[in-house]
N, C-alpha and C positions, 0 to 999 in steps of 0.2 A: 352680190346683191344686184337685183335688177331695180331700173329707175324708172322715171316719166320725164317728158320734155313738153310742155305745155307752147304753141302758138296758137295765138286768139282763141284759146278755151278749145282748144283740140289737141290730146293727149297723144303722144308719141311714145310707145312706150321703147326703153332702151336698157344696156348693162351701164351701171357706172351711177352718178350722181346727177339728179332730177335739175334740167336747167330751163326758164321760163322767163317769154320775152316781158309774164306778166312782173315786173316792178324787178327783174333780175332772180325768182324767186327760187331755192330750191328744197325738195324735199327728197327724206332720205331716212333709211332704207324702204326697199318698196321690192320684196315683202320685206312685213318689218314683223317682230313680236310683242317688245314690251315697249319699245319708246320709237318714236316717231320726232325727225329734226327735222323743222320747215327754219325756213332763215330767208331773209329779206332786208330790203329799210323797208320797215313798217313806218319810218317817222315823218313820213307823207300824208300817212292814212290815219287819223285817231283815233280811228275805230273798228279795227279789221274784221271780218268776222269769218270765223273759220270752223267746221262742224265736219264730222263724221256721220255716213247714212247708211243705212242698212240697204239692200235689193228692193225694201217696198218704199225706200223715201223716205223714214221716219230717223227721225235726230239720235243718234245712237251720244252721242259725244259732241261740247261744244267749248270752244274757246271766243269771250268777247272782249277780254281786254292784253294788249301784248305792249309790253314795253323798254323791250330789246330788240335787237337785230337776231336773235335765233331764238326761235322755241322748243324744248324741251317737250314732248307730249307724250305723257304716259296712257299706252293704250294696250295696257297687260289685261285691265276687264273684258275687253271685246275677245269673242270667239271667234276661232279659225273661221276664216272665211275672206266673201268679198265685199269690198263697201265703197261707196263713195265720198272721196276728199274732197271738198268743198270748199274754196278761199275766196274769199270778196274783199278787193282791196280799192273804197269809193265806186266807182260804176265798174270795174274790173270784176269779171267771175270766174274761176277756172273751177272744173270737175274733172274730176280725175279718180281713176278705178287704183284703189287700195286694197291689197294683197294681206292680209293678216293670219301668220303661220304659227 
C-alpha cells in the first residue's frame, strides 16, 4: 500500500503508512477500497471535520463528530477513482489526493 506524508498541508506521497506533522496524524491505506484509517488525538480538537471530495469539489463523504484516537471510515460506496481527503483539525487543513481502487 502506498501512503501520503502531509507538511503544512502539502502532500508527499510515499509506500508505507501516512505520517503528518498535522496533530501526528495518519491515514491508511491509500489506495484504499472499502475502509479508510485516519488516527490522531483528536481530543484537542471537538470538532474535527473531515470529508471526502470528488475532482469537481463536491462533498462525496463526511465525518463531523470523532471520538477516539482512530477512525474507522467506510468508503466501500465511492467508485474507483480519485478524490480528495480533507482533514480540519481547528485552523489546521490538510488535502490530500485519495486513491480508491
Amino acid at each position: 500500500y502506498g501512503c501520503v506524508h502531509f507538511t503544512n498541508g502539502i502532500a508527499h506521497n510515499y509506500i508505507g503508512i501516512a505520517r503528518s506533522m498535522l496533530n501526528d496524524l495518519h491515514v491508511y491505506p491509500n489506495p484504499a477500497n472499502n475502509t479508510l484509517y485516519i488516527e490522531g488525538d483528536f481530543s484537542s480538537y471537538p470538532n474535527p471535520d473531515m470529508s471526502i471530495m470528488d475532482s469537481s469539489g463536491r462533498t462525496i463523504l463526511k465525518i463531523n463528530s470523532v471520538n477516539k484516537d482512530k477512525v474507522s471510515w467506510d468508503i466501500s460506496s465511492l467508485n474507483s477513482g480519485v478524490y480528495v481527503l480533507r482533514i480540519q483539525l481547528g485552523s489546521k487543513i490538510s488535502n490530500t489526493v485519495l486513491v480508491v481502487i
